[in-house]
C-alpha positions as CSV (number, residue, x, y, z in Angstrom):
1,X,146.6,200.7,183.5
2,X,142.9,201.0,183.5
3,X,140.8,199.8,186.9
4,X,137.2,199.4,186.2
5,X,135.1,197.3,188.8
6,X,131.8,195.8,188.7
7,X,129.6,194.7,191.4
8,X,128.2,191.6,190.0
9,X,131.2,190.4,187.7
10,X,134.4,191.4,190.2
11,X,137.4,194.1,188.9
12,X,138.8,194.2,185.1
13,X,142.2,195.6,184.5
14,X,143.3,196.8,181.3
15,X,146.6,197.6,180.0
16,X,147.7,199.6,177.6
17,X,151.3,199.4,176.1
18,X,153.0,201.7,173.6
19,X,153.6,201.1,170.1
20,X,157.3,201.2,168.5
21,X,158.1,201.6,165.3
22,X,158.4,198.1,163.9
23,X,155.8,195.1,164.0
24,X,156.8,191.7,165.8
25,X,154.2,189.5,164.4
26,X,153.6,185.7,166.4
27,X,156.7,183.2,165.7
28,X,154.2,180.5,164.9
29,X,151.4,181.5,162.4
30,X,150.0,178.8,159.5
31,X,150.3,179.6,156.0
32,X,146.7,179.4,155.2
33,X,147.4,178.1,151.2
34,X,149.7,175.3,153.1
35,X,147.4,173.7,156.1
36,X,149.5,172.7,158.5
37,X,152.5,173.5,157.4
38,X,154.9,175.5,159.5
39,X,156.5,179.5,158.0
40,X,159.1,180.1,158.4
41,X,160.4,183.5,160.2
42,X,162.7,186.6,158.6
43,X,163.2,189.8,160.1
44,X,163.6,192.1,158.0
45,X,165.8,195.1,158.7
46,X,165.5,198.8,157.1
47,X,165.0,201.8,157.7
48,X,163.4,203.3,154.8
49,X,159.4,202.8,155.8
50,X,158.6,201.9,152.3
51,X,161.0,199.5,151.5
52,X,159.8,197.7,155.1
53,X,156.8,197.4,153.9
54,X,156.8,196.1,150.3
55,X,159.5,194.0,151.2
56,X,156.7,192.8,154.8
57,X,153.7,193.2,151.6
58,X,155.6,191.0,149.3
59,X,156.9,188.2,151.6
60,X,154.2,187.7,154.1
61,X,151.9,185.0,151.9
62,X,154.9,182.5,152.5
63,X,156.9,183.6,155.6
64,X,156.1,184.7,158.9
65,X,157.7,188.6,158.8
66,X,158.8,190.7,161.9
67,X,160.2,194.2,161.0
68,X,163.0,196.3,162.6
69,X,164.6,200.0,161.4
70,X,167.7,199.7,162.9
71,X,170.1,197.1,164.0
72,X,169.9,197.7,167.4
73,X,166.2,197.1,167.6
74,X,166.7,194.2,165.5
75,X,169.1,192.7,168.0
76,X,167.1,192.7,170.9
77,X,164.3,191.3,168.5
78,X,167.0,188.5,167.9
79,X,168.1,188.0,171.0
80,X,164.3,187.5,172.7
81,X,164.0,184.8,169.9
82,X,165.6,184.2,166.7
83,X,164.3,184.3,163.5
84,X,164.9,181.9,160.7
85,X,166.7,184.2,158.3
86,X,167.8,188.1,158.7
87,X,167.3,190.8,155.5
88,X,169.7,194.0,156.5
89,X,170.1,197.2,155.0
90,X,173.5,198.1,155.2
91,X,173.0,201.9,155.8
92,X,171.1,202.4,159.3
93,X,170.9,204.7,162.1
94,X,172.0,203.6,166.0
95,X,173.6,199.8,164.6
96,X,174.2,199.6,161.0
97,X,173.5,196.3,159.3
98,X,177.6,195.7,159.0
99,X,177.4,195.8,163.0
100,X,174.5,194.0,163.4
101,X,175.3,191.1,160.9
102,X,179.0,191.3,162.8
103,X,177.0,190.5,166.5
104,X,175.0,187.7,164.8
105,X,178.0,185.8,163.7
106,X,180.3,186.1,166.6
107,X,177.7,185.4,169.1
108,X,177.0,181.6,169.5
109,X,173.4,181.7,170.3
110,X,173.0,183.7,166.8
111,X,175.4,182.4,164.8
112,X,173.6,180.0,162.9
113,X,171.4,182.6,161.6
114,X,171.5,183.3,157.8
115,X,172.2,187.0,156.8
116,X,171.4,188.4,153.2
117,X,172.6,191.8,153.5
118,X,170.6,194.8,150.8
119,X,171.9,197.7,149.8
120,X,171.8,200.6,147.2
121,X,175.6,200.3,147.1
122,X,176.4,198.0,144.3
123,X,180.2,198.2,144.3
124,X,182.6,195.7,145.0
125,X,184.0,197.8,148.1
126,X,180.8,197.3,149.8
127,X,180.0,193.5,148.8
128,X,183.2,192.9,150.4
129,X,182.0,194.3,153.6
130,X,180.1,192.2,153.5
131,X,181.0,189.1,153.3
132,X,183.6,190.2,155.6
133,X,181.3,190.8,158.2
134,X,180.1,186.9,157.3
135,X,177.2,188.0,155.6
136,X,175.8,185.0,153.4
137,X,174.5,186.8,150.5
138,X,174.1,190.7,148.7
139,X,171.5,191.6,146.7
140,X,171.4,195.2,145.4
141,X,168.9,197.7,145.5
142,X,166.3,198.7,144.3
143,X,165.4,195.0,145.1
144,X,164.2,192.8,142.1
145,X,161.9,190.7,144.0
146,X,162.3,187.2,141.8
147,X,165.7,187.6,142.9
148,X,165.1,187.6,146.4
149,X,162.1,185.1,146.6
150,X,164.5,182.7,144.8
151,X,167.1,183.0,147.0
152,X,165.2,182.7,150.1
153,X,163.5,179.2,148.5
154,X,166.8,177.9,147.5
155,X,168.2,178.4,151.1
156,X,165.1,176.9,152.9
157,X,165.1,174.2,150.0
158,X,169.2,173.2,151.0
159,X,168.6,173.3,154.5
160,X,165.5,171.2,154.2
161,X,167.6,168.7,152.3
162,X,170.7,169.0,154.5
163,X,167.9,168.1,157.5
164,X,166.5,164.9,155.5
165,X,170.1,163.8,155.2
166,X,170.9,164.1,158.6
167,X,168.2,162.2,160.0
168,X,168.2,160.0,157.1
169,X,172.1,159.1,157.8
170,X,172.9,159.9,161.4
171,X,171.9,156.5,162.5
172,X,173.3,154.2,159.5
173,X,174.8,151.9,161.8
174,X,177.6,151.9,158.2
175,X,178.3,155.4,159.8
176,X,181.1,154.4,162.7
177,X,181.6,158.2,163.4
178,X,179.5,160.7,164.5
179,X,180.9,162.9,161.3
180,X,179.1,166.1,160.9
181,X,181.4,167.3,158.1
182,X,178.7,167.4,155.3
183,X,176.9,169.9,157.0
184,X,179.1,172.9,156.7
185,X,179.1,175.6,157.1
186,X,176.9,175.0,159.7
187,X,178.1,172.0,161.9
188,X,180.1,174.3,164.8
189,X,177.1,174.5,166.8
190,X,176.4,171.1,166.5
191,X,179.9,170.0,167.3
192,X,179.9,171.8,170.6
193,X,176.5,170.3,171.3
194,X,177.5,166.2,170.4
195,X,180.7,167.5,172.4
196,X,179.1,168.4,175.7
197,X,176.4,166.0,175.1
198,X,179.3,162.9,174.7
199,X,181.5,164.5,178.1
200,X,178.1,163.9,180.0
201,X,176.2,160.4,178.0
202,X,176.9,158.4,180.8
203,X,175.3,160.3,183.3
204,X,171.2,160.1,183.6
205,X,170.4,163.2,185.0
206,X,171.8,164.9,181.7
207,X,168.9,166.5,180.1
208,X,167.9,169.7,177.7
209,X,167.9,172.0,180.4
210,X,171.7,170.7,181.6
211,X,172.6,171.1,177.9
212,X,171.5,174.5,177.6
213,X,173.4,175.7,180.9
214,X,176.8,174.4,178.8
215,X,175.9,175.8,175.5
216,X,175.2,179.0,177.4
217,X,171.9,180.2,176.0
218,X,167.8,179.1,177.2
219,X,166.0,175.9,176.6
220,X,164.2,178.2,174.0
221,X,167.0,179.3,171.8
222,X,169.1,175.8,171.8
223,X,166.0,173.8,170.5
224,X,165.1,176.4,167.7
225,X,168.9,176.2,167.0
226,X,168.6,172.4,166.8
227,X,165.4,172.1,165.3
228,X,166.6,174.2,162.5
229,X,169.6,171.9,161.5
230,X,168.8,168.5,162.5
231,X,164.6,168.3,162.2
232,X,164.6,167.3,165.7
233,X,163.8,168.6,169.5
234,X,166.8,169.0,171.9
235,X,165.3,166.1,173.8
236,X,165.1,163.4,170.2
237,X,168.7,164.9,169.6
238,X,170.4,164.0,172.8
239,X,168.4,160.4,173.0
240,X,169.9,159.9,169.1
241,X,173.6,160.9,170.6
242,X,172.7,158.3,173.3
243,X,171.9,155.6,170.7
244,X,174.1,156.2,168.3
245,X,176.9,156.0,170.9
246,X,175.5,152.7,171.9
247,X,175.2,151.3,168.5
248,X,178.7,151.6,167.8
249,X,179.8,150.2,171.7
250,X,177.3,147.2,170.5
251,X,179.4,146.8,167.1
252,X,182.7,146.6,169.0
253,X,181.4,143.4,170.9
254,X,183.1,144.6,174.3
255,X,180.7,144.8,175.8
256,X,177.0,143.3,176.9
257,X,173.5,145.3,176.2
258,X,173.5,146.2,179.9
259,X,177.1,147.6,180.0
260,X,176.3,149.8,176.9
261,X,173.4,150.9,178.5
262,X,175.1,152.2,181.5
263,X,177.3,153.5,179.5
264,X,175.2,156.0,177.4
265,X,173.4,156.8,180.9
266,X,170.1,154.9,180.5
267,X,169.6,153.0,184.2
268,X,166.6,150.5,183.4
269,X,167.4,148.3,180.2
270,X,163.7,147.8,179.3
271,X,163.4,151.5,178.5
272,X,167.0,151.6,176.3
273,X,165.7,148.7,174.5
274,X,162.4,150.4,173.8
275,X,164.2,153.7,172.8
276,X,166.5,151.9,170.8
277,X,164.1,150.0,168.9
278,X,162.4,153.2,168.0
279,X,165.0,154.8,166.1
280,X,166.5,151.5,164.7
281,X,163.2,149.3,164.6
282,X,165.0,146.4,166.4
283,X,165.8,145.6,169.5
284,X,169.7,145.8,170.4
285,X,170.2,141.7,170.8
286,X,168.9,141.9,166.8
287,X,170.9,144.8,165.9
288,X,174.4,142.6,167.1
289,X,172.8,139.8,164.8
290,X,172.2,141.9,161.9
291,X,175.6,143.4,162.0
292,X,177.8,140.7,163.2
């Protein structure tokens, strides 16, 4: 920490931290041939310098790209905020990417991450490992590129399809359930969140930050995690829970708007008729109508 004072324009501190051995570039960052358009983030995991860098080189026009050589610096990269996909080497020094892709899984913050493990050992043996470890993909080194640039668009492609579907669907009133079975493999989270969410809908005071206290993890981490598989914030995704709850009370025809509205844990029934016109553009007397 530097000091330096001047009389006329008051004291200036400067601080200078250390460098480490891998690059944490900004989680939000604009892909300048797709205005205003959102990258997605990978970390990518290796030791070997070089690879790091052509695979950081190669990537970075379409993905945001934070680098780690070793699985224990790549945890606490994960851990301070998750990326959108992990690329391990299997082979590391202090946490080897067997480990590391191990902690991702089991740990419910993480475990929605996707893993595509790379190594120079092309054998079955190892490809085993890996899956074992719950890895989602293998692709053997030395790396053919094409390879892995496909694979990362077809994954970011599906999920962005799975995410259309879901909002597309999650509201069909023809939908009596709230059925998250065409989003495996990766509806556990969600489950766990519609669950805690539906053991506290009829209180008001239930909000995001209450949410994140039972899931165990910050505001941060649950709304990347929910942004990533549903489209939508924390707070959107607990007012759909809400509504979709109270479409389906409504359908049963037990009970009157103001009942279903205490119900779901809305107090004031001109606000649950505003939010429930926004997500099914009519108001709940015309939704009984419609669907009587």
């Amino acid at each position: 920490v530097q000091k330096a004072e001047k009389a006329s324009k008051g004291t200036r501190f400067m601080v200078t931290l250390p460098l480490k051995n891998y690059t944490l570039l900004p989680q939000t960052q604009i892909n300048s041939g797709h205005s205003g358009v959102m990258q997605q983030t990978i970390l990518v995991v290796e030791d070997n310098k070089d690879v790091r860098n052509f695979l950081a080189k190669e990537l970075k026009d379409t993905y945001n790209i934070n680098l780690a050589d070793n699985g224990k610096t790549a945890w606490e990269l994960i851990s301070g905020d998750p990326p959108d996909l992990v690329l391990s080497d299997v082979m590391m020094p202090e946490m080897d990417g067997m480990e590391l892709c191990s902690l991702i899984k089991s740990t419910e913050s993480t475990s929605h991450i996707p893993i595509i493990m790379l190594s120079a050992l092309d054998d079955d043996e190892t490809k085993l490992k890996g899956l074992q470890s719950k890895a989602d993909d293998y692709v053997a080194k030395p790396i053919k590129v094409d390879l892995l640039k496909l694979k990362l668009d077809n994954y970011f492609n599906n999920q962005k399809t799975l995410v259309e579907k879901f909002k597309r669907e999650f509201l069909n009133p023809d939908n009596k359930d709230i059925n998250l079975e065409d989003f495996r493999p990766k509806n556990h989270f969600l489950e766990k969140v519609v669950e805690n969410i539906m053991r506290k809908i009829d209180d008001p005071a239930f909000d995001v930050e209450a949410l994140a206290d039972m899931m165990h993890m910050s505001r941060t981490t649950l709304y990347r995690k929910v942004k990533t598989l549903t489209g939508d914030s924390s707070v959107t995704f607990i007012q759909k829970i809400r509504i979709k709850q109270a479409s389906d009370l409504l359908l049963t025809g037990n009970y009157t708007i103001s009942q279903v509205a205490e119900k779901v844990g809305i107090k004031e029934l001109s606000y649950f008729s505003t939010l429930f016109k926004k997500y099914h553009k009519c108001t709940p007397t015309e939704f009984i109508k419609s669907n009587s």
